[in-house]
N, C-alpha and C positions, 0 to 999 in steps of 0.2 A: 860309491858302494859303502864307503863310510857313515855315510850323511845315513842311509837307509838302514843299515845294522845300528845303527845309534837310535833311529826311530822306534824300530823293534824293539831294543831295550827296554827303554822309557813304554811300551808299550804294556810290557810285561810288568814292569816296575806299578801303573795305573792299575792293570789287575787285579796284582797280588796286594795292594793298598784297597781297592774295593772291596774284594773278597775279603780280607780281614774285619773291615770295617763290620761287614756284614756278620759275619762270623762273631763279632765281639756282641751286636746287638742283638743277635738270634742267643745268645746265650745263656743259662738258669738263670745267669744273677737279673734280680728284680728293680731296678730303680723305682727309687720313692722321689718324685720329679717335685714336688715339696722340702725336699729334705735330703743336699744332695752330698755334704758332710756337713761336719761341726765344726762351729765357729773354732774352738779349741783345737781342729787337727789345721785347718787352716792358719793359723797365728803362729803355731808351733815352732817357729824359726831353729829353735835349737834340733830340731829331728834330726838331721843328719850334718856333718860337718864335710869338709873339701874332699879329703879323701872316701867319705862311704859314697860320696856323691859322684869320685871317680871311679870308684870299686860298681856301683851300680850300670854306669856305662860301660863299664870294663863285661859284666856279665850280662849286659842285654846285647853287648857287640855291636855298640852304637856308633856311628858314626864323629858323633860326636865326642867319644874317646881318645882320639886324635887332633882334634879339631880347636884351632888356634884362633885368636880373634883381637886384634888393635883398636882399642878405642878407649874413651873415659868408663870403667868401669870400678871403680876406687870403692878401698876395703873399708870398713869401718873404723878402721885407725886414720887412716888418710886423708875420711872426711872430717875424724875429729881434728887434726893435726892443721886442716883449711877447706873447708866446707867448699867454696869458691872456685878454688882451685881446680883443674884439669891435669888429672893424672891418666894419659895416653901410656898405657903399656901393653904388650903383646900376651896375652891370657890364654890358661888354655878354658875349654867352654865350663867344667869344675869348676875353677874359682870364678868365672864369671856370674855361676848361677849360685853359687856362695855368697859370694859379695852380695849381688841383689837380694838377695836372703835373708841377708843382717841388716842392710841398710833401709828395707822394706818391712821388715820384720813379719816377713812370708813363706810357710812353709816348704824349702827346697825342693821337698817332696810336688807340690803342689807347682811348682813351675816345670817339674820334670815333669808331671802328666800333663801340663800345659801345652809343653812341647810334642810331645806326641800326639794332641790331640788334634793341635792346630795345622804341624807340617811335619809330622811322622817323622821325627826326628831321632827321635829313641829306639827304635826298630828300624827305619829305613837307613840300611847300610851304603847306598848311593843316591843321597839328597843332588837336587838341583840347588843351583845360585840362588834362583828366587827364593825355595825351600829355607835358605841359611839365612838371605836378606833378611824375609819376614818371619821368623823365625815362629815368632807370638802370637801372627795376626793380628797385632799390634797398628791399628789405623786404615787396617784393612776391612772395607765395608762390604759385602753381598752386592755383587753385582759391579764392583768399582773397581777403579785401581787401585791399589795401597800407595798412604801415603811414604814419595821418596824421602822426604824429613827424616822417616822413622826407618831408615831401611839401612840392614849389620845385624847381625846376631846380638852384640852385645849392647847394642840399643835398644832393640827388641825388649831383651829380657828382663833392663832395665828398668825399660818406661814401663812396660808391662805389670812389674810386681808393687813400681810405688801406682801405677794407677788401682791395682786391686786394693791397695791400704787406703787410697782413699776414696775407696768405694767403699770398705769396710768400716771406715771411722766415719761417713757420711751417709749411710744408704740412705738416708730417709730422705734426701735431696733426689732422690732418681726414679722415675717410674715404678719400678719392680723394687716394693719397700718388702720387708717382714711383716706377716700377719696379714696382708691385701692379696684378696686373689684378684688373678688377671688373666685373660685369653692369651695365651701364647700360639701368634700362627694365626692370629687376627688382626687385620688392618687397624681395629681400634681395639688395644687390648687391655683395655678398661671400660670398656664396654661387657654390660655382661646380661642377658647371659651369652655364652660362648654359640659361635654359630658351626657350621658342621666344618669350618679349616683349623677351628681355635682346639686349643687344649686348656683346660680350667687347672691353674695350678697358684696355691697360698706358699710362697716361699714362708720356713717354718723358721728362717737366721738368718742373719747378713750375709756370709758368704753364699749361701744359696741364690738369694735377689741379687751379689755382685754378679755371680755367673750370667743369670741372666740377663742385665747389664748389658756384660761384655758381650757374650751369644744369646739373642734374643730368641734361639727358636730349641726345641725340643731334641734335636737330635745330636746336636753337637752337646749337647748337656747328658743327653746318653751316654754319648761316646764318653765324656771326661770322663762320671759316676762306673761306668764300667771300667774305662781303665783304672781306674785310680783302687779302685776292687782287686782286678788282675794284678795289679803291682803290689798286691799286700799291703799298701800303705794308712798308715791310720788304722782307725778300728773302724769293725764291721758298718757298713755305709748301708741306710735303704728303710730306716726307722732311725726319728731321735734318740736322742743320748739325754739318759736322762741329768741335767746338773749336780756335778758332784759338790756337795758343800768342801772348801776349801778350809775352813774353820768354824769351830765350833762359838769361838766369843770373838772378840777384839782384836786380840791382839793377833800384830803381822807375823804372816806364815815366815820364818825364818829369825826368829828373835828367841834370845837366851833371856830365859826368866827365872826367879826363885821368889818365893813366897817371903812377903813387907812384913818384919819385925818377927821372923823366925830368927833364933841362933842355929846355926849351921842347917839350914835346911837347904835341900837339894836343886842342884841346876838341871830345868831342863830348856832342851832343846822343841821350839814348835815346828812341827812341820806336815803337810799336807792332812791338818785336822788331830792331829795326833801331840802330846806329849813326848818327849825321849828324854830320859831322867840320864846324866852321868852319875856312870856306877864311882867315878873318884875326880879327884882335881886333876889328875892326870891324862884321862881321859877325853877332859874337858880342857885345857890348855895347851895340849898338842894340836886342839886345833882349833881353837877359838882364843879372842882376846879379852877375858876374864874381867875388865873395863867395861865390855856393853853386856853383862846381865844388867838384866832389868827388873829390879825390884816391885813388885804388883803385889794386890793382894790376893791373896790364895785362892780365893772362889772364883775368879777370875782362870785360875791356872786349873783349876779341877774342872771347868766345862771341859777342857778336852780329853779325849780317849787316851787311857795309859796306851802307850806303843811301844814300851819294852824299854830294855838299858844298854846303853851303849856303855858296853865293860873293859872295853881295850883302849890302849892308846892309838894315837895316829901310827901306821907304820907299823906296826903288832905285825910278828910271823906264827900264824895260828896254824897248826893241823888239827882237820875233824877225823871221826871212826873212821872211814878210808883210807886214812896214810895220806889224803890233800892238802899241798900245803899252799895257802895264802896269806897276802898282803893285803893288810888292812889301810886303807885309802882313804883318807874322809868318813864317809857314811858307806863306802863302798867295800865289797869283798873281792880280790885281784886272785887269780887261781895261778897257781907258779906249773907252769906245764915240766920243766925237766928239772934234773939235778944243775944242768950244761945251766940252766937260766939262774939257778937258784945260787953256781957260783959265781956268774957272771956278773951278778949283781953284789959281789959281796958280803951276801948274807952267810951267816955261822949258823950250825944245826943244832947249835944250843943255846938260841935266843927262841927257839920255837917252842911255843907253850899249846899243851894238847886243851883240845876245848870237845864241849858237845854241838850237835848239830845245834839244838834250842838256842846255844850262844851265838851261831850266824846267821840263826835266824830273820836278825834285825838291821843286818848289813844288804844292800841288793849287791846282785851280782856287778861286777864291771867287770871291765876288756883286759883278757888274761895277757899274763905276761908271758907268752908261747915261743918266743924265740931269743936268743941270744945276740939281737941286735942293740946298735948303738943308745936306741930310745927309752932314756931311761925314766921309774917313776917318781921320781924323785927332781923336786922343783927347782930350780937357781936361774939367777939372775945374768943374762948375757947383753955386754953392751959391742956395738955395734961401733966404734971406736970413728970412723969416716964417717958418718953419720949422725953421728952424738947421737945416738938411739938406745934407750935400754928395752932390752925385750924379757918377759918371763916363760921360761921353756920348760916342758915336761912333756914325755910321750912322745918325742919326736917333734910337738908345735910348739909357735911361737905367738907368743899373743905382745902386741905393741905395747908400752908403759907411756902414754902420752904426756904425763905431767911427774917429774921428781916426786910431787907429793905423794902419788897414789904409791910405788915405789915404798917410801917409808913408812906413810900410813898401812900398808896390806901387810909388807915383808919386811918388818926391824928386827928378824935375825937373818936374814942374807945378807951376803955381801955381792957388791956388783962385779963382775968377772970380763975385761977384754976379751972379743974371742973375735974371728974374721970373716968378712964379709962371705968367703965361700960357707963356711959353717953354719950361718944362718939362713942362706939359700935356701940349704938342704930340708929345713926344716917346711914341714907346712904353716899355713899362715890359720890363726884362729881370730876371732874379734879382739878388741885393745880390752883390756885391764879393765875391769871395773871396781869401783870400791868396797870391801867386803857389808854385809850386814851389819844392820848397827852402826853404821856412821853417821855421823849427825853432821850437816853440812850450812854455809851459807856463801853468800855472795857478799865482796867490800860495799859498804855503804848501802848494805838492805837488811832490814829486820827479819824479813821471810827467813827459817829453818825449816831445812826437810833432813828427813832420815828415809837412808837406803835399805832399801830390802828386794833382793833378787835381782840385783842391777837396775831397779827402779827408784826414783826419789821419788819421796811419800812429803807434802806441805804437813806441818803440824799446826793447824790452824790454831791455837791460842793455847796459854798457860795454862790452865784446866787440863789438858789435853796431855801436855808434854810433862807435869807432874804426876797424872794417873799411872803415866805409864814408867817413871821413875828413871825419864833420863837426864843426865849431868848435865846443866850449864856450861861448866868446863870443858867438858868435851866436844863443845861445838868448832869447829874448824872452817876457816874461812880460805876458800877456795878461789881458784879461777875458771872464768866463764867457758872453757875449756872443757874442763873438768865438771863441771856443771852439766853441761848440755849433754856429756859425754851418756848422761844416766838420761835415759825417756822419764817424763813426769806422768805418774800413775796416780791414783787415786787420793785423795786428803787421807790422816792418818784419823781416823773417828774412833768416841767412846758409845758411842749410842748404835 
């Protein structure tokens, strides 16, 4: 009787996953089967971090919410710390789909629709074994078995997100390139024209020609493009985007300039095509290391759009016309929800200076500081004592310090702080330390120097190059291959 109410189940279970299906694809939204995201929401790795990722399954009432999983799935510290090595630990499916996230450098987001697309994962609140096994469809062909090799959730998601990076860093090795149209749902689908089983479609970016890669046919490309729609994620999907320039001249987005052979001329900050001038040294010192402005010459600093001035210092208690008070964070504005927060945290109602709305205008918003818990915004250094591990914590997470030097070079005013293995537990895990902007780095016994920018190392191909842009000799620092590999290599650093 067992056996037969269990079949029932799963019967209804099959239904109600058809009828969705269908339901998803009868839908308004229009796929544009050319163009099924953007390269840029795909790479995105930073979109969501461990927690929005278990707060997302928390509010779809995933299954996965719950759901634990033992195997090699190592954080981005772990592999800096031993590449090689096998780090078996018990996870819940959140940091699993994290970790592949960062170690892939694949938008989290874009594994979560993965999962729902392939074994309904993210809605079906009573997955089967196999469901879990194959999580990804990950070696599983039409028509075949899936391969056992790949079979565990946390293998799945794994092999999964590095196989999509490197279909994304190679498409043009694979059938379905960018710019080639092809029959899809045709025995030879480069054969053209299309005959009456094919669908004629010119993937318009990489990530679209991987999709069809990995699902070679029309509907499960539907099915992603509509959920991935239905989940809000990314921006509007179903026509390209058109490229946004990133800067306007040369010089790298994240670098502190002032204008070559001014007296006291002002520092600004580059960032996403824009200018930000510091309104004072203080401004500019609370959060940057005054060391890597980069002296250029000013025509250089004038292609870019003024974007306003950054007037506060780091850490500023500003209230606007509403009586709102916030924490100034970075580049960020932090909204103090209660009194209960505003003492909790220590702060005095007469370090608050009133401002206009125009003055936070140039701050973005970030993650208010709404309740009176332990998570504080304010950064220090926690070392792990059993472990000889130092971590840097803010916000409740913990991000690894893989090498002492990063340590001194980021943070030479903290000090490092014992604290105990359950206290660091508690915290969530983020990626390791990276070196801040403007580092200028080398390896023992190689000539090669790159400088960082956005957790990337940038080659500066020859002196020309490294004098236009007006950085120190002196400040090169020679590193371990650790520490090195720790930063992905991005693009040569050009004047042309």
């Amino acid at each position: 009787m067992r056996k037969i109410a269990k079949k029932i189940t799963n019967i209804f279970i099959l239904l109600s996953l058809f009828l969705s299906y269908f339901t998803l694809s009868a839908s308004a939204f229009e796929v544009d089967y050319n163009f099924l995201l953007a390269d840029e929401e795909a790479n995105n790795y930073l979109s969501m971090n461990e927690r929005d990722i278990q707060r997302f399954l928390e509010e779809k009432n995933s299954f996965l919410k719950d759901y634990q999983y033992s195997g090699n799935n190592p954080s981005l510290a772990q592999l800096a710390l031993d590449p090689e090595k096998k780090y078996v630990k018990t996870r819940s499916a959140a940091e699993i789909i994290y970790n592949a996230a960062q170690e892939a450098r694949i938008n989290p987001q874009f594994i979560l629709t993965m999962l729902q697309k392939e074994q309904s994962l993210i809605e079906n609140s009573n997955p089967t074994e196999r469901n879990l096994d194959f999580a990804m469809g990950y070696f599983c062909y039409d028509g075949q078995p899936c391969n056992p090799q790949y079979k565990g959730f946390g293998k799945q998601v794994r092999s999964a997100a590095l196989q999509f990076r490197w279909y994304i860093d190679n498409i043009n090795r694979y059938s379905f390139r960018p710019g080639e149209t092809v029959c899809i749902g045709d025995p030879l689908p480069r054969q053209l024209p299309c005959t009456s089983k094919g669908t004629e479609v010119t993937p318009l970016n990489a990530i679209t020609a991987a999709l069809y890669v990995y699902t070679p046919h029309i509907a499960g490309n539907r099915l992603f493009a509509t959920l991935w729609n239905r989940y809000g994620f990314g921006s509007a999907i179903g026509s390209p985007v058109p490229p946004i320039a990133i800067r306007s001249g040369v010089i790298p987005d994240g670098a502190l300039v002032k204008a070559k052979g001014l007296e006291n001329a002002p520092v600004y900050l580059i960032k996403d095509g824009q200018r930000l001038q510091f309104a004072s040294a203080n401004a500019l010192v609370s959060r940057y290391d005054p060391r890597k402005v980069l002296a250029i010459d000013s025509k250089e600093i004038e292609l870019y759009e003024d974007g306003g001035v950054i007037a506060h210092a780091n850490y500023s208690l500003l209230e606007d016309n509403f009586g709102r008070r916030w924490l100034i964070d970075g580049l960020n504005k932090r909204l103090i929800g209660s009194d209960e927060v505003f003492r909790s945290l220590g702060f005095n109602p007469d370090e608050l200076v009133k401002v206009s709305d125009q003055e936070l205008l140039i701050y973005q918003e970030g993650l208010p500081l709404s309740t009176a818990a332990s998570a504080s915004p304010f950064a220090q250094l926690l070392k792990d004592t059993a472990a000889d591990r130092i971590y840097y914590v803010k916000d409740g997470q913990k991000s690894l310090i893989i090498d002492d030097f990063i340590a001194k070079a980021n943070f030479p005013e903290l000090s490092v702080k014992n604290t105990t293995v359950a206290t660091l537990d508690a915290l969530a895990n983020t990626g390791p330390v990276k070196l801040t902007d403007g580092s200028l780095i080398k390896l023992d016994k190689d000539r090669r120097v790159y400088v960082v920018y956005n957790g990337v190392r940038r080659f500066i191909p020859d002196e020309a190059t490294f004098e236009f842009f007006g950085y120190s000799w002196s400040e090169i620092k020679t590193v371990s291959s650790r520490v090195m590999n720790l930063h992905f290599l991005g693009e040569d650093i050009s004047i042309e």
